[in-house]
C-alpha positions in Angstrom: 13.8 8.3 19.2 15.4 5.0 19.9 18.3 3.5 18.1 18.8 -0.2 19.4 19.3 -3.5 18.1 17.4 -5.2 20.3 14.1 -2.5 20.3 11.7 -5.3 18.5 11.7 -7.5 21.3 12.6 -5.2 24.2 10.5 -1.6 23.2 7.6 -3.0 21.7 5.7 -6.1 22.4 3.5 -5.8 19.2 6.3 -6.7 17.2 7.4 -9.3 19.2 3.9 -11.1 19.4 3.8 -10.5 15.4 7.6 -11.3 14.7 9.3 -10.7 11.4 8.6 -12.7 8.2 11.2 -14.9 9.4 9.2 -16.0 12.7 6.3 -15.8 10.4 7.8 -18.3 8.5 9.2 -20.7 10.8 5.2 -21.1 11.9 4.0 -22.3 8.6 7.0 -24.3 7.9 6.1 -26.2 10.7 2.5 -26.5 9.7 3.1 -27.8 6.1 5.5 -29.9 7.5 2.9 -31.1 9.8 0.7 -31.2 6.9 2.8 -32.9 4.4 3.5 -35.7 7.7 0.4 -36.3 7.6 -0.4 -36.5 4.1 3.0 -39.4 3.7 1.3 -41.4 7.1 -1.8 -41.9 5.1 -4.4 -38.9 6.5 -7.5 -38.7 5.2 -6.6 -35.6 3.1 -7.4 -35.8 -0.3 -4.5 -36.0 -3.1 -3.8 -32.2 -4.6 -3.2 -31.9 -7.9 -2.3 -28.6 -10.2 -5.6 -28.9 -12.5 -7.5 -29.1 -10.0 -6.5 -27.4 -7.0 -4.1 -24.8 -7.3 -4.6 -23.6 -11.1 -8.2 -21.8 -9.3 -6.1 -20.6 -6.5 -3.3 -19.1 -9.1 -5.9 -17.4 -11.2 -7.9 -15.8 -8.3 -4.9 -14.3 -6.5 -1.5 -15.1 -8.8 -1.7 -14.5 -12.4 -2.9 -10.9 -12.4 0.8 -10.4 -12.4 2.2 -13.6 -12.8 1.5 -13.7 -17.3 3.1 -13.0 -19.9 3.1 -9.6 -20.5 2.8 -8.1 -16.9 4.9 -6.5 -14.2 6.0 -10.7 -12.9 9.3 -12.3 -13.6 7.5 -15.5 -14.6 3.6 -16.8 -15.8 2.3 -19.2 -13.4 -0.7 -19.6 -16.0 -0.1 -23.2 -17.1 1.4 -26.1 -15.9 5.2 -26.1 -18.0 4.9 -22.7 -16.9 4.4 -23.5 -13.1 6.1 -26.4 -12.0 9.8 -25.0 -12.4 9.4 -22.9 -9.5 7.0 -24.8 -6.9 9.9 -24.9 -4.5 10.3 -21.0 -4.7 6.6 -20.8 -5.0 6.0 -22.9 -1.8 8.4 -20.5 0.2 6.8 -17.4 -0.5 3.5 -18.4 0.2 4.5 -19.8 3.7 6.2 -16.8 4.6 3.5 -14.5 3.4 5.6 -12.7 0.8 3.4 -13.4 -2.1 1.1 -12.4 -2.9 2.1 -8.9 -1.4 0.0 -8.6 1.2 1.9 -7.5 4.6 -0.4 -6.5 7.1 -0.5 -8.1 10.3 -3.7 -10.2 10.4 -3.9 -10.4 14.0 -4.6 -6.8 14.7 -5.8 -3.7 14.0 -8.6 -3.6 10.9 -9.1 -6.9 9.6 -11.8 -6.3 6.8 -10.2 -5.1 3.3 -12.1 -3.9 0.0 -9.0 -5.5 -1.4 -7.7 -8.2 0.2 -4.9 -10.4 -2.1 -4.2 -12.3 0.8 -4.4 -16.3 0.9 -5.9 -17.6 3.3 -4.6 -20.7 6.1 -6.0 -23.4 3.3 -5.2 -22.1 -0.3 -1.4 -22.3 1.6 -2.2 -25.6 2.6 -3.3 -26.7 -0.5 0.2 -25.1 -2.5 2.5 -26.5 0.5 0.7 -29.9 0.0 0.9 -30.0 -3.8 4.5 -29.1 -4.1 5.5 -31.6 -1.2 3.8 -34.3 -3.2 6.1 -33.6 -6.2 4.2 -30.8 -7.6 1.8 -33.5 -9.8 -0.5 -32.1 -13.0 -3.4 -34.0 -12.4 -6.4 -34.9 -15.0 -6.3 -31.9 -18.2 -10.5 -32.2 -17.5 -10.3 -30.5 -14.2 -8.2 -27.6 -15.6 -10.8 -24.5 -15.2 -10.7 -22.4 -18.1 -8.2 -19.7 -18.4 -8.9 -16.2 -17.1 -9.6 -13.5 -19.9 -7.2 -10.6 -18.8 -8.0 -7.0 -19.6 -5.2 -5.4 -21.7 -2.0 -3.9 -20.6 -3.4 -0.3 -21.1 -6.6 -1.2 -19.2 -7.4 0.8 -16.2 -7.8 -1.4 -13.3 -10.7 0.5 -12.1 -12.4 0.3 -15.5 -13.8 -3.3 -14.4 -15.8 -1.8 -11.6 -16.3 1.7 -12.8 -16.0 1.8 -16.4 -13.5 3.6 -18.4 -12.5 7.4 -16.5 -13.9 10.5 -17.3 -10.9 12.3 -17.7 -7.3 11.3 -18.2 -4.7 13.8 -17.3 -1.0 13.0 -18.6 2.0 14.2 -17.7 5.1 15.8 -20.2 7.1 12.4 -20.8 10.8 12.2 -19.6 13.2 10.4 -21.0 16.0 8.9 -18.7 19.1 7.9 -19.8 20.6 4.4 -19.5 22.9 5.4 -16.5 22.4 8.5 -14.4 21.3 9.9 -11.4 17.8 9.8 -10.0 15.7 12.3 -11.6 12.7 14.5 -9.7 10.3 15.3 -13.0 7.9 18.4 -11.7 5.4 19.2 -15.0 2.3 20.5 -14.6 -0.6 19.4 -16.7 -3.9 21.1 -16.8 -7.5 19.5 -16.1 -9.9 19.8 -18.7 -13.4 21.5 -16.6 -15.3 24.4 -17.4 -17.6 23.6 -14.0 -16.9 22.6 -10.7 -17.0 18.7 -10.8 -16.5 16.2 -7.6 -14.4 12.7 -8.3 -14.9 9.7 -6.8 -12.2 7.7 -7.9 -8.8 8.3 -9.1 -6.2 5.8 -10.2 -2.9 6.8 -11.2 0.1 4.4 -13.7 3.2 4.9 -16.0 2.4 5.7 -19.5 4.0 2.1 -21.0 4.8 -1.4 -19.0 8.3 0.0 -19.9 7.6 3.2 -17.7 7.1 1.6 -14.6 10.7 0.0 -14.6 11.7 3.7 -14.1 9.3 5.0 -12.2 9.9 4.7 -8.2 6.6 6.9 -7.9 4.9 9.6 -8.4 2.4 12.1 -6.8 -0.2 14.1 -8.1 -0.7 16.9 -6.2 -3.9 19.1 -6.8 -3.2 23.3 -7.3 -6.1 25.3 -7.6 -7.7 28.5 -5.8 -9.5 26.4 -2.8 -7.7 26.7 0.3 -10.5 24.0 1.2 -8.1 21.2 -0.3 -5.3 21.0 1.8 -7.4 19.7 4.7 -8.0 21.3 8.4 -5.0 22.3 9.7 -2.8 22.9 6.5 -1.6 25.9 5.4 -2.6 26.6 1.7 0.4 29.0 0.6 -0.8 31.2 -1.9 -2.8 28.5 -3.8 -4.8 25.8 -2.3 -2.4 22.5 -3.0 -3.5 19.4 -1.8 -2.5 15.9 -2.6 -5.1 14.2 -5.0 -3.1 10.6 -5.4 0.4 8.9 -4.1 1.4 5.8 -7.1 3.9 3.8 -6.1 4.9 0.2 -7.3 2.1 -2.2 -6.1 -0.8 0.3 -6.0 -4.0 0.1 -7.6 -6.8 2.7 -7.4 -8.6 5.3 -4.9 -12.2 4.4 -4.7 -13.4 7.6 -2.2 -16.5 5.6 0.2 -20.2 6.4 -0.6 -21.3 10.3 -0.2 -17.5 11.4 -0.1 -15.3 12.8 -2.7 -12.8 15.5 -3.4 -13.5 19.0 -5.6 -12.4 20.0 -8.8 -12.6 23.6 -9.9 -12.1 25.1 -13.2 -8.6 26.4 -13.9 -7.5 23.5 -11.7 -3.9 21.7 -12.5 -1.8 18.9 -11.6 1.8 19.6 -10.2 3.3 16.0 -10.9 6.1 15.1 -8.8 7.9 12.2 -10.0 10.9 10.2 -8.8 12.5 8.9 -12.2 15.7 6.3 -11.9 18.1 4.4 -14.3 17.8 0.9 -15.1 20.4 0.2 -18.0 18.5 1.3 -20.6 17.3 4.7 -22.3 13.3 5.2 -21.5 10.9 7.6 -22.1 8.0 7.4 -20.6 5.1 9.8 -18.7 2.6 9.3 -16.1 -1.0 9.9 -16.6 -4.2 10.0 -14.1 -7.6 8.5 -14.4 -10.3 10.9 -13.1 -14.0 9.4 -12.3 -16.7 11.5 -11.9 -19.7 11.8 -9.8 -22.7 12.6 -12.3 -23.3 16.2 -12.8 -25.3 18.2 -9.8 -24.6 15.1 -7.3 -22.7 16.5 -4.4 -21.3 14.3 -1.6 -21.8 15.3 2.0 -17.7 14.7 3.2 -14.8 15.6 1.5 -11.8 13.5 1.6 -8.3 14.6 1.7 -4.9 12.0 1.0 -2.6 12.6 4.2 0.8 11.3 4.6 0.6 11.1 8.8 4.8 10.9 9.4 6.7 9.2 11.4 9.0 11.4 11.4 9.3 14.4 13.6 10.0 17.8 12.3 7.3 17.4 9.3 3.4 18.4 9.3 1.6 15.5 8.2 -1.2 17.8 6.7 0.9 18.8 3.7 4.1 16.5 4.1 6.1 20.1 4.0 9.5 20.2 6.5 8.7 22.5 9.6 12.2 24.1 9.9 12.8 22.1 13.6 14.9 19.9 11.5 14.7 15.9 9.5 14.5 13.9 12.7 15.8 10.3 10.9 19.0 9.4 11.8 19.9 5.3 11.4 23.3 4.8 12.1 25.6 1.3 10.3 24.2 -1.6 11.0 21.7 -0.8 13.3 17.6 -0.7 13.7 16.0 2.1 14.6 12.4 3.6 15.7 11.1 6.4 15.1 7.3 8.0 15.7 5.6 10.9 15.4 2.0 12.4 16.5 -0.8 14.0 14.5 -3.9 15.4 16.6 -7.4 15.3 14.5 -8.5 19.0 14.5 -12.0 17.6 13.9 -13.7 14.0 14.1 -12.8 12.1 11.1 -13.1 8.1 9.2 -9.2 7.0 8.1 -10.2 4.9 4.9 -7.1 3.3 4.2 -3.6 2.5 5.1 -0.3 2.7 2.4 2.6 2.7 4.9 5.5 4.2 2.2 9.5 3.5 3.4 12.8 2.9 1.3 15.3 0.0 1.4 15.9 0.1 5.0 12.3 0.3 5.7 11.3 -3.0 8.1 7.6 -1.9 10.1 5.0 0.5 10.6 2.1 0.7 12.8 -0.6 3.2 13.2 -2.3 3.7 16.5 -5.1 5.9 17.6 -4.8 7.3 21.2 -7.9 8.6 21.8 -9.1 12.0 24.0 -9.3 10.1 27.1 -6.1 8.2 26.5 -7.2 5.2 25.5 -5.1 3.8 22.5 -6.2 1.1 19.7 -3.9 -0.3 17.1 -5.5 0.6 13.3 -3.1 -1.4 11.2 0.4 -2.6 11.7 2.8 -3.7 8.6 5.8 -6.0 10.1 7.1 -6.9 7.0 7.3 -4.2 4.9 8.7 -4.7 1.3 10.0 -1.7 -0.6 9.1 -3.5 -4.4 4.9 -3.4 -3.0 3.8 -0.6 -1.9 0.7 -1.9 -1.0 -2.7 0.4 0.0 -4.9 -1.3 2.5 -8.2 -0.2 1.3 -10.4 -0.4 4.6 -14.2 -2.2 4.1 -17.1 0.5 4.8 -17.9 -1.3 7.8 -14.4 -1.9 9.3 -13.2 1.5 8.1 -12.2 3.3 11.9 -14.0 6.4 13.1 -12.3 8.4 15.7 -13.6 11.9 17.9 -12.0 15.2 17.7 -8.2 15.6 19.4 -7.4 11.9 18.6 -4.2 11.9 18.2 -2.5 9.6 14.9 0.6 7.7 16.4 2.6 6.3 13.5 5.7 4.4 14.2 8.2 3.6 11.7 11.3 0.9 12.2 14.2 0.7 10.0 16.8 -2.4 9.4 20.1 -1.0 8.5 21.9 -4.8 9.3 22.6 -7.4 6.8 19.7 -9.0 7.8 17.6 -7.0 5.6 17.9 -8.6 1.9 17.0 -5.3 0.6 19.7 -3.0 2.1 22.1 -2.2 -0.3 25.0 -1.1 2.4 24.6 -2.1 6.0 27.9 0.0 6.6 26.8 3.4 5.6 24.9 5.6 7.8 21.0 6.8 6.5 19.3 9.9 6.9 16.4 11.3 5.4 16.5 11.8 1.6 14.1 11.4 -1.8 16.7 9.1 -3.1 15.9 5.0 -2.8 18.9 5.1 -0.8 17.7 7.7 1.8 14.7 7.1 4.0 11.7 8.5 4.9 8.6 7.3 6.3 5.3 7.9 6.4 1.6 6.1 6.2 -0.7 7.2 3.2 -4.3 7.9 4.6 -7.5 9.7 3.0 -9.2 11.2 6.1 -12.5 11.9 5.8 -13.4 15.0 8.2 -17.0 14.4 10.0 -18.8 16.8 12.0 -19.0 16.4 16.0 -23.0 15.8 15.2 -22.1 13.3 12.3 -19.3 11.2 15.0 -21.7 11.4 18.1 -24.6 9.7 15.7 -21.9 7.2 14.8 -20.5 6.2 18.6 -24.3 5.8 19.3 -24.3 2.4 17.6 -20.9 1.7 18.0 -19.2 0.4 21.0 -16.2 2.5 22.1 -14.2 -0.4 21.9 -15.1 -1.6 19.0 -13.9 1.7 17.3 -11.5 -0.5 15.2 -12.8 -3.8 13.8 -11.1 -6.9 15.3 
């Protein structure tokens, strides 16, 4: 464990290549000032207008959130609505803040099932617009507006169809002002025969629900001692984890021929972290369950594993080994910490949610492989605590790695008051559910292989090409 102010640039060289959002920025500044020099010396760049050019850009990767009626501040769907905050807008887009999509895109995976992201030109084409004074343009070129599924819509529903079954949870209701609240229910699953899911997607009851909800976990109880993954202790009943939902996150889509079992009798033990926000809500969280058809059983099952970075916890389960909460951050200060998981058997990670609090700054995860050979899978340098954002791996960038391959996750925390999301630079942090506390850890579903299954895929695969550049 390291606690320095300088271990960005002096401990790792990752982060210093990368830099924070603030380096990040500086770049494209420079380049849209570049661009919008350019543009004013009378370049051959065409004039950008908001009908034509960045309404398209707004509906493919903006309004989702940004309308009236979803989790956005403001609509960016028209024009009036727009062009009050092209400055603001024109900042976050050149610092990669919006849309909230933090993963470095210079290493590790680079192919994404769900990739927000804009790329170099749509930023080009918002820095240009809004440097030219942010002009309308002809109403003819305005493409026609984007029919948005309703609120209670499952975001899955477009691609999969409505869910087979929908468990809820008891509703809380949490006063105007109080303490943070940890809501354990359990809610029962409707099966009368063993049935294997292929996508799950989890949500507060009401749009009002997810102003109190910091997240919630659906863990999976029934008798299969099979659940909890190799390597995890089952207790007395088989408890795995069947979905993390924190702000941000969409749905679990399981890759082909994998899934995870549901037996009859089986139950969800909610755990939910509830807090205050001025005003009296009650609200519950419910689970979308999709079904493979009856009698169709996938060869691999999948397990959710929180690999920490944090020593003195199994990532298996996420349950504290009694050696202690190794997170200490001291007033204004950043510190590292990392921790090391070894594959019991040859496995396929499928996606990346790294999951910190307010102090929470970068995480990496690194595969150091039997011979000691070490490959970066992902790497998040500017981590936001409002998006917790799940990195949703393509099938054929998704990384496949032997038996004893060991998961290194690294975790750095900003504890100064150059962190705009840290509420006290002056108070020490340990490890805690509160927002206030920290933990850290990176959300993967691990799919276990057999040696037979990860010797077929290395055969076609170049060693180094384990994880897709």
């Amino acid at each position: 464990m390291t606690n320095a102010s300088n271990v960005f640039n002096a401990e790792f060289p990752v982060i210093r290549a990368a830099g924070f959002a603030l380096l990040a920025g500086c770049f494209f500044i420079s380049s849209a000032a570049e661009i919008s020099n350019k543009a004013a010396g009378g370049g051959d760049l065409k004039p950008v207008t908001f009908t034509k050019d960045v309404a398209p850009i707004l509906q493919e990767r903006c309004q989702e959130c940004h309308r009236v009626g979803s989790m956005a501040p403001m609509s960016l769907v028209t024009y009036d609505e727009t062009r009050p905050w092209a400055k603001a807008i024109r900042q976050r887009v050149i610092t990669r803040q919006m849309p909230p999509w933090h993963i470095d895109k210079s290493i590790g995976v680079q192919k994404f099932k769900n990739d927000m992201s804009l790329t170099d030109a749509q930023i080009d084409t918002i820095v240009r617009w809004v440097d030219a004074g942010a002009p309308q343009g002809d109403l003819k070129d305005l493409p026609a507006p984007v029919q948005w599924p309703a609120d209670n819509e499952w975001k899955a529903a477009k691609e999969l169809g409505q869910p087979d079954i929908i468990v809820k949870s008891e509703p809380y209701t949490m006063a105007a002002h109080h303490q943070d609240v940890w809501w354990r229910p359990v809610s029962d699953i409707p099966l009368t025969e063993p049935r294997w899911v292929r996508a799950v997607e989890m949500r507060p009851g009401t749009a009002a629900g997810r102003r109190i909800t910091h997240h919630a976990v659906a863990n999976l109880a029934q008798d299969d001692p099979g659940d909890i993954g190799p390597g995890g202790d089952p207790g007395l009943r088989g408890r795995g984890l069947l979905m993390e939902w924190a702000i941000g996150k969409g749905y679990d889509l399981y890759r082909p021929d994998t899934g995870k079992l549901l037996r009859p009798g089986a139950q969800i033990s909610w755990d939910i972290h509830i807090h205050a926000v001025g005003e009296e809500i009650r609200d519950n969280v419910e689970l979308g369950i999709w079904l493979y058809p009856k009698g169709q059983e996938p060869k691999y099952r999948t397990y959710l594993t929180g690999f920490q970075a944090l020593r003195g916890f199994q990532s298996s389960t996420g349950s504290q080994v009694r050696g202690g909460r190794n997170i200490d951050i001291p007033p204004n200060t950043i510190a590292r910490f990392d921790n090391y998981t070894v594959l019991k058997q040859a496995a396929q990670l499928e996606n990346f949610q790294p999951h910190m609090h307010l102090r929470g700054k970068a995480m990496q995860v690194e595969a150091v492989l039997p011979d000691g050979t070490a490959q970066v899978v992902s790497y998040v340098g500017n981590f936001n605590f409002n998006w917790m954002t799940n990195y949703i791996y393509a099938d054929d960038a998704a990384p496949v790695f032997p038996k004893g391959t060991m998961i290194h996750v690294t975790a750095w925390y900003d504890n100064t008051t150059a962190n705009p999301n840290n509420p006290d630079p002056d108070q020490w942090v340990g490890f805690g559910d509160r927002t206030v506390d920290e933990m850290g850890h990176a959300w993967m579903n691990v799919t276990y292989i057999s040696d037979e299954d990860y010797s077929a895929w290395a055969a076609t695969h170049k060693k180094s090409n384990a994880v897709a550049q």
